[in-house]
C-alpha positions in Angstrom: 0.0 0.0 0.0 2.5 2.3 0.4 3.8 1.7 -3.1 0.9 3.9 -4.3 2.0 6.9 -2.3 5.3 6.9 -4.0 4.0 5.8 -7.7 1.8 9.2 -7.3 4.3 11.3 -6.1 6.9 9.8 -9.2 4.2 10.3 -11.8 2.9 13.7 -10.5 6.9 14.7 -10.7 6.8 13.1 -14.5 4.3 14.9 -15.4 5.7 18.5 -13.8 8.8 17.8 -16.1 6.5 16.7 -19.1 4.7 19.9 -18.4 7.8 22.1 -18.2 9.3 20.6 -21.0 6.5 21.7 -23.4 6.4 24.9 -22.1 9.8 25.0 -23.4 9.1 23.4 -26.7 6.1 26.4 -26.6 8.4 29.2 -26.0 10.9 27.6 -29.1 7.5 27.9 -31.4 7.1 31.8 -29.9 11.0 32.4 -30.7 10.4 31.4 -34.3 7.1 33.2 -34.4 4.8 30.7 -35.1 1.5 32.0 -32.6 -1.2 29.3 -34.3 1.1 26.5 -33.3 2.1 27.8 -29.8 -1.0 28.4 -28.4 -2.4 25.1 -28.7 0.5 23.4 -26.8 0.8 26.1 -24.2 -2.8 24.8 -23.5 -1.5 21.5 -23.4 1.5 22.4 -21.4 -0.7 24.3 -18.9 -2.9 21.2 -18.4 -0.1 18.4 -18.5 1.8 20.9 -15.2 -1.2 21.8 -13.3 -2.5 17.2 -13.7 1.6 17.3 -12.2 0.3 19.4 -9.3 -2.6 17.8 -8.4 -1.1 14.5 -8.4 1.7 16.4 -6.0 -1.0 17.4 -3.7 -2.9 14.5 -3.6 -0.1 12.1 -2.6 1.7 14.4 0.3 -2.2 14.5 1.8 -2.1 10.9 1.8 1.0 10.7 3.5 -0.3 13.3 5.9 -3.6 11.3 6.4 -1.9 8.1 7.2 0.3 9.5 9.4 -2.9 10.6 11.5 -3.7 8.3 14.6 -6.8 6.0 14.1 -8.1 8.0 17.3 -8.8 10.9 15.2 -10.4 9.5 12.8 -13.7 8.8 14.9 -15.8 12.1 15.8 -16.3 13.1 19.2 -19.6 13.7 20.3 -20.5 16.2 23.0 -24.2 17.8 24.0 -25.0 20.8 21.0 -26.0 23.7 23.3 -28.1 25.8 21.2 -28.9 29.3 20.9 -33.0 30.6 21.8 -34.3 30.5 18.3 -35.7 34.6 17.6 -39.9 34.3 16.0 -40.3 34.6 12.5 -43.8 35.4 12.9 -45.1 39.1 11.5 -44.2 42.1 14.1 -47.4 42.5 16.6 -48.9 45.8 16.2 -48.5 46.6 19.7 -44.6 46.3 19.4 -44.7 48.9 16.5 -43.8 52.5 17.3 -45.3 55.1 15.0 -43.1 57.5 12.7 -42.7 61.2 12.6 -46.2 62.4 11.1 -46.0 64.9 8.4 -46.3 68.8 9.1 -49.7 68.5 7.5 -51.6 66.0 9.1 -50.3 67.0 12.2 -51.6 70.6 12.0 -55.0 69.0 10.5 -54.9 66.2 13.9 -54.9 63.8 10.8 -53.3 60.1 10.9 -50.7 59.7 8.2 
C-alpha cells in the first residue's frame, strides 16, 4: 500500500517535467514566431503541469492522512448547546412604534 503513495508522487513529478518541458518546446514555437502553433500546446503544457500538481498534492495528503492516529479519525460527540431560536412570525402591532407624522396631518390632527 505504500507503493501507491510513492507511484503518485513519481508520476505527478513526470508529469511537472513533461509539463515544463513543453512549455519550453512552446516558448521555441514563440522564438520562431509561429503563434497558431504555440497556443495550442501552451494549452497543453498548462494542463499536462497543473495534472503534475494535483497528483503532487494528492499524494503528500495521503501521506499526511496516514500518518494521523486512528483515534482521530472517529468524531467526538459532545451535547450541542443551542442558541434561543428569535420568532419569524409578522411584528405585533402593539410592538410597532409610530413615525414622525408629516407637518400637514399633524396641524389637521390627521393620521398619516
Amino acid at each position: 500500500m505504500k507503493f501507491a503513495y510513492f507511484s503518485r508522487e513519481i508520476a505527478g513529478w513526470l508529469l511537472l517535467a513533461a509539463g515544463l518541458w513543453q512549455f519550453w518546446n512552446t516558448y521555441n514555437l514563440l522564438l520562431i514566431r509561429r503563434v497558431f502553433e504555440a497556443v495550442p500546446a501552451g494549452f497543453i503544457a498548462f494542463v499536462i503541469f497543473r495534472g503534475g500538481l494535483h497528483l503532487l498534492k494528492v499524494a503528500v495528503a495521503a501521506q499526511a492522512a496516514r500518518s494521523l492516529p486512528e483515534t482521530s479519525a472517529l468524531p467526538l460527540t459532545r451535547k450541542a448547546s443551542r442558541m434561543p431560536a428569535k420568532s419569524v412570525a409578522p411584528t405585533s402591532v402593539k410592538s410597532v412604534v409610530p413615525g414622525p407624522r408629516s407637518r400637514e396631518a399633524a396641524a389637521n390632527g390627521l393620521p398619516d
